[in-house]
Structure formats: structure tokens, C-alpha cells
N, C-alpha and C positions, 0 to 999 in steps of 0.2 A: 111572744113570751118575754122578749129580752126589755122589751119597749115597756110593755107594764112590769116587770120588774122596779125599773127603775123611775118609771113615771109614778105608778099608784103603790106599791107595794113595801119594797125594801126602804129601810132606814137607812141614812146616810152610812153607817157603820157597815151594814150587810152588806153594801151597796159597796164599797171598797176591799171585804172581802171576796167580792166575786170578781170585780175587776181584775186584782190581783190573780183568782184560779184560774180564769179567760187568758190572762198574759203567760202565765207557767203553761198553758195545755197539758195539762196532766192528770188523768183519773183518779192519782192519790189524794190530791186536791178537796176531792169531793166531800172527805170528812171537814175538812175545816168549814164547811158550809152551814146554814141553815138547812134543814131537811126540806123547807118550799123551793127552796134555791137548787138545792141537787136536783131536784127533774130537770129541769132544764138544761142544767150542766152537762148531764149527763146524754142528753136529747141532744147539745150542741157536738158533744164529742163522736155520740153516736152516728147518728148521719153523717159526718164528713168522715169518719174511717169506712162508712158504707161508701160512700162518694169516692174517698182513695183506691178503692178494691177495684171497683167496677173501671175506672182509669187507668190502675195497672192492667189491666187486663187489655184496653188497649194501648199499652205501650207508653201511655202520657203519666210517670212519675211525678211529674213535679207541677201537678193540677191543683192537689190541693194544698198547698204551701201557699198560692194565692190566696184562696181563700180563706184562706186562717190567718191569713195577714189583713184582709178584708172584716172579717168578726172584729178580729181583736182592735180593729180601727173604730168601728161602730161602738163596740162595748168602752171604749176608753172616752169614747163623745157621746156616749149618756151619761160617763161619770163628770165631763167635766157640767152639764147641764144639770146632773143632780147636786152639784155644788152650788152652781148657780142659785139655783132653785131657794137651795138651804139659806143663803147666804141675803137672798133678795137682790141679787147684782143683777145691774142692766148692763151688758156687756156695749161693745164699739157695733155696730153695723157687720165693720168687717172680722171683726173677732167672732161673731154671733152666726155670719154667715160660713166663714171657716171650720166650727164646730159642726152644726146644725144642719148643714147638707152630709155632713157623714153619717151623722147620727140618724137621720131618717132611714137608713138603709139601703138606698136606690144603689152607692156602690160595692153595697154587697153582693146585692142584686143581679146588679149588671153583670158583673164579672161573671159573678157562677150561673148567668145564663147560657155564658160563652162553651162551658161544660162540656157539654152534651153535641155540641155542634164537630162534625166530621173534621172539618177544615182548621178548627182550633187548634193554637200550636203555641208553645211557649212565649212567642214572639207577641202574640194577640191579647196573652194574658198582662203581659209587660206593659204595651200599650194600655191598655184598659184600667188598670192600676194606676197609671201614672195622670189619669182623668186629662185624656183629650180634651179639646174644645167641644165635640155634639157630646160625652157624657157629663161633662161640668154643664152643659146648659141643660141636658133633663134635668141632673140633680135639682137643678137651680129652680125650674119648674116648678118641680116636687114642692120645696121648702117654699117659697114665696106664694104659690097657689091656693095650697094645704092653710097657711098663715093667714092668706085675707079673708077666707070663709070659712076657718073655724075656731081664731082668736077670741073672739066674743064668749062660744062657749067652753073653749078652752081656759080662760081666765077665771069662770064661776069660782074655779076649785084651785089649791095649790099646784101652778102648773108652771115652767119656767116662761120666760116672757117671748114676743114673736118678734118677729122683723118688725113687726109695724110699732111696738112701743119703743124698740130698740132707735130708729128711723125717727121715730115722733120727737126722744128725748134729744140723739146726738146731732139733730137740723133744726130744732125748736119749731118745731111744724106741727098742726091741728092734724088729727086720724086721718080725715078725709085727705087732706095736702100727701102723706103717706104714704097712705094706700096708690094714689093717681101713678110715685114715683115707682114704687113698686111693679104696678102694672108696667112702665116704661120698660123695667128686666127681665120681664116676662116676653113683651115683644123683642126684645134683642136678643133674648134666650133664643127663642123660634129664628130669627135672623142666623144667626149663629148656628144651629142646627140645618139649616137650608144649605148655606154655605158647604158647611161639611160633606151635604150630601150631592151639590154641585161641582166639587172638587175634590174627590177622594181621592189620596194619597197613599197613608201608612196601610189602610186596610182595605179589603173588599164591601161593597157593599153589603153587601148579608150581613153582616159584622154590625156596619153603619145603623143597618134596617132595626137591630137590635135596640138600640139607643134611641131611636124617635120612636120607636112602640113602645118602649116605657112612657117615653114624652106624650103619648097618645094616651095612654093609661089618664095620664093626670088629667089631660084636657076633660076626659069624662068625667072623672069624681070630683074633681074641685073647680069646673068652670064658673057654674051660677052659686052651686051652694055645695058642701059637703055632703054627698051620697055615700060617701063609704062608712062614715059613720050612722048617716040618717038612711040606712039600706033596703024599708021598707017601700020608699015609693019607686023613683027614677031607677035606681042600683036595682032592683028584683024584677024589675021590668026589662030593664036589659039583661041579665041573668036566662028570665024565662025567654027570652029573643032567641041568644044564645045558643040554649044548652036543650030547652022544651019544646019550642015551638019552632023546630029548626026549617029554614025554607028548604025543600026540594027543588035541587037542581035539574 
């Protein structure tokens, strides 16, 4: 919801209004909104004080203070992309990459996967926030994967620009030359991710295992082409694997 907000829906104006009520967290908030804007608002508020409940109740106060630091990270990097957007700017590489791995979500993601896990403990949340090395390279995944197979029809329509024109314009490189480099940090990403899970330090592995099953996620949706968006063929096929047609053990 937060992503088409500020992808297809809201005007640059709206779009600074909600920013703004995201940053205050406050239900009073709700009226300065557009009335399409308040579901959501109110959907974001909702859930995480469900989220806080169920936490207190085991003893972990300070759960969801992560993740509303996490929201409000993601909601502040689709505003800076809907500026973008607005403006026609091709940001730097590394400015683009800075932004644009937040704004995907993965560490929102991440972190409030950690939730729900027995063994989570303030310490794990801190960690994970402060983007290790294995969750900076899913992130990285994510944004770079997501980019090479679905820019094309991402650009149809008014959409902020990807890694690959970004890369094109600030190396003076042809798409294809690009894309190749790209690819190069997607294998190091994995590098990177290995590593981690070959020498684990700050956390346990379960923890670790978290962060390369997102990375595993991507590998399926955006390896050859975009299935999450194109969900009828490869994506519903795995779905009914899955969830339908489950094998007996």
C-alpha cells in the first residue's frame, strides 16, 4: 500500500503530507490526510500497536520502536524518490543505491521478521537495523535484481529511474555494458552473504538463515524475468507447488 501510494497514486503534495504523519506517528494526524491516505495510515498504526501488545505480553517492550524506525525509514525513501520522480533527476549510483535499497522494503522486512522468533532480544534488533553485511547484500539483491528485469516496463509509465540508467549516465556506458556491471554485485552480494554464513560472529545462525531466505526469495522472482509482477505463469506454479499440491512426506 505504502509503495503505490507513492508510486502511482498520491501527488507530490499528498505525498509530503503523509510523510510528515508517518514521522509524528500519531492518530491525530489522520485528519490532516486525504481520506485515500487515511486507510493506510491508519492500517500502519493499527498493526504495529497490535504488534506491540502481543510483545508486551512477552516481556519484549522495546520491539516495536524498531520497527517504526524501520517504517518511517522506508516512508522517508519513497519521498525522497517521489521527488525524484517529480523533478526528472538522475541521481549518483551511490546516492540512488542509498535511497532505493530502503525504500524497497526488505529492511522493514527483515527486521520485523526477527518478531516473532523466541531467541530475539534487543541486541538482535540493534544489529539488524544497523544493516550488517548478509542484510545489506539481500537488500542489494533485491534492488539490483528487481531493476534488471523489470526497468523496461517500469519506464513505460512515469516511474523514478533504476540502477541501470543511473550506471548508464554516471560511467557513460551502453544498457548492456550496465547491466553486465550490475550483475558483477549481485555475485558479490552472494559472496558476501556466504561469508557471513561461514563465519558467524554477532548472531546465531537462525538469525543469519533469516537474511539469505529473503536473498532466496529474490533469486526466484527476479532471476530470468519478473514473476511477481507477471504472476500468472512461473509465480502461480510455484504457489500451487507450494500450498496445493503439497508432496507427502
Amino acid at each position: 500500500m505504502i509503495d503505490d501510494l507513492y508510486d502511482a497514486y498520491g501527488t507530490i503534495e499528498e505525498l509530503e503530507l503523509f510523510t510528515n504523519a508517518i514521522d509524528r506517528w500519531d492518530i491525530r494526524c489522520l485528519v490532516d490526510l486525504p481520506k485515500y491516505m487515511q486507510l493506510c495510515y491508519k492500517a500502519i498504526l493499527d498493526v504495529c500497536e497490535e504488534i506491540d501488545q502481543e510483545m508486551r505480553k512477552q516481556g519484549k517492550v522495546y520491539c516495536i520502536k524498531y520497527v517504526a524506525k524501520e517504517i518511517k525509514r522506508l516512508v522517508q525513501a519513497q519521498m525522497v524518490e517521489a521527488r525524484w520522480c517529480h523533478s526528472n533527476h538522475v541521481p549518483t549510483v551511490e546516492e540512488y543505491m542509498r535511497v532505493r535499497t530502503t525504500s524497497s522494503g526488505y529492511p522493514m522486512l527483515i527486521t520485523s521478521s526477527f518478531l516473532g522468533m523466541e531467541d530475539t532480544t534487543e541486541e538482535i534488533l540493534l544489529w539488524a537495523t544497523t544493516e550488517p553485511v548478509i542484510i545489506a547484500a539481500s537488500i542489494l539483491l533485491l534492488r539490483i535484481m528487481d531493476d534488471i528485469v523489470g526497468d523496461e516496463f517500469e519506464q513505460e509509465r512515469q516511474h523514478v529511474v533504476s540502477s541501470i540508467q543511473c550506471y548508464m549516465k554516471e560511467h557513460k556506458i551502453s544498457r548492456k555494458c550496465a547491466i553486465e556491471e550490475l550483475r558483477k554485485l549481485v555475485e558479490n552480494a552472494w559472496k558476501d552473504i556466504n561469508d557471513a554464513c561461514l563465519a558467524p560472529t554477532q548472531v546465531s545462525m537462525k538469525f543469519l538463515m533469516r537474511a539469505v531466505n529473503f536473498a532466496r526469495v529474490i533469486d526466484v522472482l527476479y532471476k530470468d524475468e519478473d514473476i511477481y509482477t507477471n504472476a500468472e505463469g512461473i509465480m502461480k506454479d510455484h504457489i500451487e507447488a507450494l500450498l496445493v499440491k503439497k508432496m507427502s512426506v
